[in-house]
N, C-alpha and C positions, 0 to 999 in steps of 0.2 A: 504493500500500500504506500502512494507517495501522498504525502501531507503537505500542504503548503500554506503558510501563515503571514497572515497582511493585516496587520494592525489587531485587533479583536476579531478577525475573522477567519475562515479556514476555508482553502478549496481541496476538496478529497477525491483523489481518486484508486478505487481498489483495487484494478486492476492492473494499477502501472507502479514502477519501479525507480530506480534512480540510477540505475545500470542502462537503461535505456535511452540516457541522454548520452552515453559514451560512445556509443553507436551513429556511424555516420548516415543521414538521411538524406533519401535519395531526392534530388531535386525536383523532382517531378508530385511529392510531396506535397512542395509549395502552390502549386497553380492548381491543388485540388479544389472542389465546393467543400468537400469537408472540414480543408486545414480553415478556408475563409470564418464559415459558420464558427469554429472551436475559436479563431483567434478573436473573434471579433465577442464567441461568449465568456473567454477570459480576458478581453481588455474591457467590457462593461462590469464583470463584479470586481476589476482593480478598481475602476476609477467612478462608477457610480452607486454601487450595492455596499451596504453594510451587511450582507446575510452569507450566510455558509453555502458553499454549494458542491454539490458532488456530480462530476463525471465521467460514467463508468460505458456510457455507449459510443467510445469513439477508438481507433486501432490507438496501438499505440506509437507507431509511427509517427502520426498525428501529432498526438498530443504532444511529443517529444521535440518536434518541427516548431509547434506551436509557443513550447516554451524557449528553444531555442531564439525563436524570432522574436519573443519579445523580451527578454531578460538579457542584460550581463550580470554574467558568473563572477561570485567574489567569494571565493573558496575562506574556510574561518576553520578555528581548531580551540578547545575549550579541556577544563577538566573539570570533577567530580574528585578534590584532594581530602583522603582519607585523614583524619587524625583522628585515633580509637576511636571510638562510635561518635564522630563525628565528621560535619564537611565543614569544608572551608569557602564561605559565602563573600559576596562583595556589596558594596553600596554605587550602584554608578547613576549618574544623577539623580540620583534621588529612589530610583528604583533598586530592588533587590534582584543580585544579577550571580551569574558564575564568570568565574574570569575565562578571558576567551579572548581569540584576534585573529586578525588578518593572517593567512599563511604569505609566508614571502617566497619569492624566487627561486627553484633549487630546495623548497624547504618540505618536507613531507609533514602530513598532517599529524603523526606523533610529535616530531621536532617540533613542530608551533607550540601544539599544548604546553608542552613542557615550558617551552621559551616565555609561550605569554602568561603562563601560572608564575612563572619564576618574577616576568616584569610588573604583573598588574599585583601581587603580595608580597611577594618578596620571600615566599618561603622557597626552602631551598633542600638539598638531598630529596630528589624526585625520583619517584619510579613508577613506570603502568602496568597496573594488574589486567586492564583489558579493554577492549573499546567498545563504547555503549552507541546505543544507536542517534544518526543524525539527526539533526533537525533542519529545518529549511525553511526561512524567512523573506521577505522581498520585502521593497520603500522606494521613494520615489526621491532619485537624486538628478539634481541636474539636469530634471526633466526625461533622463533616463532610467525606466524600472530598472531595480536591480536584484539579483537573486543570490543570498547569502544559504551555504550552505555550511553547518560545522558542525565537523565531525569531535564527538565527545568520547573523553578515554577517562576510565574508574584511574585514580592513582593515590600514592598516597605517600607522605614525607614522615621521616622518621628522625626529625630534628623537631627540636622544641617549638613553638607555636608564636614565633614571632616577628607579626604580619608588618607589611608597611608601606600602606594604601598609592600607587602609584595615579600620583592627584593630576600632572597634565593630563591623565585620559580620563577626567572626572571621576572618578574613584573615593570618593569621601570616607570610607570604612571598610575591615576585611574582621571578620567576624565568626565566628562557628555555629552552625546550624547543628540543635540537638532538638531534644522532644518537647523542651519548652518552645520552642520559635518559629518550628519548621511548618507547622501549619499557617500562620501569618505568612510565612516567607514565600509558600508557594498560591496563597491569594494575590499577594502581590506581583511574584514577578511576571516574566512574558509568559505569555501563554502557551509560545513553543515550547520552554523549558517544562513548563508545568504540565503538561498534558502527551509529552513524553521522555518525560526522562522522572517522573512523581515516583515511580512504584520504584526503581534505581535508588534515590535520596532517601525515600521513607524504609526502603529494607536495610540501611547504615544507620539511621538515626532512631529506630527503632526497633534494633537488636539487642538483645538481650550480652551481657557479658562486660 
């Protein structure tokens, strides 16, 4: 199932994957009635609908064509950092966030995580137990959609617990999520995080030991 999340809203589709944007689409694609129909129903719920919507009756070729043509890709990489039955949460504007960034150049999307957990807390002695699943978000930059995808890795530091908020990228606090907080935390933050990666956070912060 690929999920995709624009502001408070979500378009779903079950039948498609994120493996099938990797996959070159044949040109002949674009000058279908199909691709028209799909791109013209995903550029109306970006830019006028506030409602969720799913669809599941179009190839996936299609759909695939159709997000390629309207999105640039800005690949991201985040973690999920263990300390004993705890994570390590951040404050970015104002919102409750996980740290996470832009993958660079040459950079594989474990090396980000690692890099942008180490730059946006400052903790430090990292390591990944494993990768948890994507999320995928889009916004409206420069007049150009754009399609954020970040890939999330469980990890976890084995150095003492001392954060320190990396404030040029608005960062105001770096904080641990336990079973006092984490219910607030995930009313609060994005929706993407919340609605997949919830049962991930809630099985660390609510384990027993």
């Amino acid at each position: 199932m690929y999920r995709l999340f624009c502001n408070n809203k979500t378009l779903i589709c079950r039948n498609f994957f994120e493996q099938y944007l990797d996959v070159n689409v044949n040109d002949d694609v674009y000058s279908t009635q199909a691709f028209d129909n799909t791109f013209d129903r995903v550029k109306k719920w970006l830019e006028e609908s506030d409602e969720n919507i799913e669809i599941n009756d179009v190839d996936n070729d299609i759909l695939a064509a159709v997000i390629k043509k309207i999105f640039r890709f800005a690949p991201a990489a985040g973690g999920l950092v263990l300390i004993n039955n705890a994570i390590a949460a951040i404050e970015r504007n104002g919102i409750p966030d996980l740290p996470k960034g832009h993958i660079e150049k040459n950079e594989s999307p474990d090396e980000a995580a690692l890099r942008e957990v180490r730059e946006e807390t400052a903790l430090s002695n990292l390591s990944i137990i494993k990768q948890l699943p994507s999320t995928f978000h889009c916004y409206l930059l420069n007049n150009q959609w754009t399609l954020k995808k970040t890939s999330w890795f469980l990890m976890k530091s084995d150095d003492e617990f001392k954060p320190k908020p990396q404030e040029e990228e608005g960062i105001s606090k770096v904080y641990l999520l336990n079973k006092d907080n984490v219910n607030e935390f995930l009313q609060k933050t994005y929706s993407s995080i919340r609605l997949s990666l919830e049962n991930e956070i809630l099985d660390v912060v609510m384990a027993k030991g």
